[in-house]
N, C-alpha and C positions, 0 to 999 in steps of 0.2 A: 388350110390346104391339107386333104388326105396324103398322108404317107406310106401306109398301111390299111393292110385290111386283116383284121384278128378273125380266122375261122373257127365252132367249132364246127366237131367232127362230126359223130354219128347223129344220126338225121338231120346232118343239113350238107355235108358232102357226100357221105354216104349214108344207105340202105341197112342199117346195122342198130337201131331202137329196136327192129322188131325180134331180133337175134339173141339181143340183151335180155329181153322180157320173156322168150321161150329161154333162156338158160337159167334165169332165174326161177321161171314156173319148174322147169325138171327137176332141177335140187331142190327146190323148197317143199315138191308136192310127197314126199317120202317123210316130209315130217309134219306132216299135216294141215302146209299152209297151201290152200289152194287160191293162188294168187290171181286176183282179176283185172283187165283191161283200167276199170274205175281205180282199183288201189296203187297200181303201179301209177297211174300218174299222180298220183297224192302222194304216194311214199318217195317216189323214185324221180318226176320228172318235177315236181314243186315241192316237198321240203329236205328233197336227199337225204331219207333217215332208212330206206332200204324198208324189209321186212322183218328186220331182225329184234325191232319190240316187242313182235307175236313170237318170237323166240325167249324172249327173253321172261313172259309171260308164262310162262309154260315152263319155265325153273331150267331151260338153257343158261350155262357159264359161260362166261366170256371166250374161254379156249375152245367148246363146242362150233361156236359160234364164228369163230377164226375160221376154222376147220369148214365150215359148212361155205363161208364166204369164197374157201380156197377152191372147191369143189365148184363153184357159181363160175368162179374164174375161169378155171381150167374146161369148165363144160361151154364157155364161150368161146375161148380159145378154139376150141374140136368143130365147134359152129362156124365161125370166121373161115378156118383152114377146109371145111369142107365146102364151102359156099365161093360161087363164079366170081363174078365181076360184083360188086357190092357197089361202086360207084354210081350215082344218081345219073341218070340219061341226060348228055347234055354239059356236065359239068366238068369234066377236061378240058371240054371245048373252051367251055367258058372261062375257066383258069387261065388256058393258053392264051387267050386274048389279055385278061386282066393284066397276069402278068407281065406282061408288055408295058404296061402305065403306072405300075405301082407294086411295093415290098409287100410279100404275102405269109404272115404267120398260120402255124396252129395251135390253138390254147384249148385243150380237152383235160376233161376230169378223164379218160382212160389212161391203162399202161401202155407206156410206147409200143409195149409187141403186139398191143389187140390194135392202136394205129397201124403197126407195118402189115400185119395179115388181113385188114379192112381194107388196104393200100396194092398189097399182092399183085391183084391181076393187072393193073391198070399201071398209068403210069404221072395222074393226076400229083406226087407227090415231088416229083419236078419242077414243077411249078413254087413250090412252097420255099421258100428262106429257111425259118424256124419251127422246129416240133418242139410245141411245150406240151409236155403230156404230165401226166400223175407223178406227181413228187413226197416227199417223207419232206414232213414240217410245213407244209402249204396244207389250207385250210381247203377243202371243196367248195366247189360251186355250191349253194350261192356266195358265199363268201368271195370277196374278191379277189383273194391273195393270188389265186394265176395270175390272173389278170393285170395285178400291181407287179409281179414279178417278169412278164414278158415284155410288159411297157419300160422297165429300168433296164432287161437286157439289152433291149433295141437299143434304149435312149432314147425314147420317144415318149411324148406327154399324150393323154388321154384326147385331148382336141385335133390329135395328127394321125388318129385313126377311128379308124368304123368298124365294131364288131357284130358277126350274126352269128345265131343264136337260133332254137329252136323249141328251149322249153321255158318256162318261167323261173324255172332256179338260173338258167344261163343269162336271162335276161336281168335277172337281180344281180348276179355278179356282174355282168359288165355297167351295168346304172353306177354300183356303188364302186368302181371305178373309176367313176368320170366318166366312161365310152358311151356316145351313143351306141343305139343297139339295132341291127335292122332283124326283126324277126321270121323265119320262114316256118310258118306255121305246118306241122305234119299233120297225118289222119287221127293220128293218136286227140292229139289237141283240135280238131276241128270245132270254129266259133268258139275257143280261149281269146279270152279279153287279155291281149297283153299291154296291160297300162303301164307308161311308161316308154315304150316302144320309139325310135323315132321314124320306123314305120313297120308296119304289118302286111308281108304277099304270101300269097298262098299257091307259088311255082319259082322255078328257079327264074324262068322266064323276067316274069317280074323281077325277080332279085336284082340279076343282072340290071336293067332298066333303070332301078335306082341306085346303082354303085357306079353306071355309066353317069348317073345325073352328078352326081358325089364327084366323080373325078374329071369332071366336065371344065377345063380353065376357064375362069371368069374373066368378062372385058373389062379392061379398064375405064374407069370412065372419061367419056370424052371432053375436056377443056374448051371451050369457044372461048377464042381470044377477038374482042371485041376490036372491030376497024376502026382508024384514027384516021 
């Protein structure tokens, strides 16, 4: 039985990958990284190791590099707050409904405040129970440490929820959790094989579809008691 559903956040509740990827292209491109569509998902959405090896190549310290990462942050932040509604068309709606039938976390590699300013316009976060957002001492996605630590806050075991997910690093941490994982594939990832998956849609529409299938009560089965 579903008890839970583990969200993450940016691009799969919200419009905010592409947000992420121009704050990084603006910071990084004054030092020479000119960062591409193809590398941000190799660096960024499948091994989480960022840009900062091409920094570090080029005889950047590690406190450069802090510094530069701060600037990434802060120029996201200025993005997020300047930016309308960022919620996905559709997905309130579909919150509203969910949670009606079942506990709804959020478990994201972001800092809570880029959650509350992606969150801003709308009011999708009502819906939500728990923000697990970016911790000190929790390993990143793909590592499953959110993951294991939002399942022990609930008190809930890996088999009593369904996480989605929208890159390959999220899909890896929630596997090596125990979570099935339902993936909503964005533009970025279009035709990404997510192996592993216990399924793959390409709109919320579908999403929905199989989380209604997921929290659908099963019949018991029926006894025929033989006449004497």
């Amino acid at each position: 039985m579903i008890k839970a559903i583990l969200w993450d956040n940016d691009g799969v509740l919200c419009d905010t990958e592409r947000l992420f990827f121009e704050a990084n292209c603006r910071v990084l491109a004054p030092h020479g990284v000119a960062l591409t569509r193809e590398q941000y998902v190799a660096w960024y959405l499948e091994d989480n190791r960022g840009a900062w090896h091409v920094l570090r190549g080029r005889g950047y310290g590690e406190v450069q590099i802090a510094e530069v990462r701060t600037a990434r942050d802060n120029c996201y932040a200025h993005l997020l707050s300047d930016a309308g509604q960022l919620c996905f068309a559709g997905v309130e709606a579909m919150l509203s409904r969910l949670a009606q039938r079942v506990a709804m976390s959020i478990v994201t590699a972001s800092f809570a405040e880029h959650v509350a300013l992606a969150h801003r316009a709308g009011e999708a976060l009502n819906h939500i129970g728990h923000i697990f957002a970016r911790t000190d001492g929790l390993r990143p996605k793909p590592h499953p440490d959110a993951y294991l630590h939002a399942l022990h806050k609930l008190g809930l075991h890996a088999d009593e929820c369904i996480a989605v997910e929208d890159t390959p690093r999220g899909l890896a941490a929630a596997s090596a959790a125990g979570l099935r994982c339902i993936v909503l594939r964005s533009d970025l990832l279009e035709g990404y094989r997510f192996r592993g998956a216990y399924r793959v849609v390409d709109s919320h529409l579908q999403l929905e579809s199989e989380l209604d299938a997921l929290l659908r009560p099963t019949e018991p089965p029926i006894l025929h008691t033989a006449c004497l």
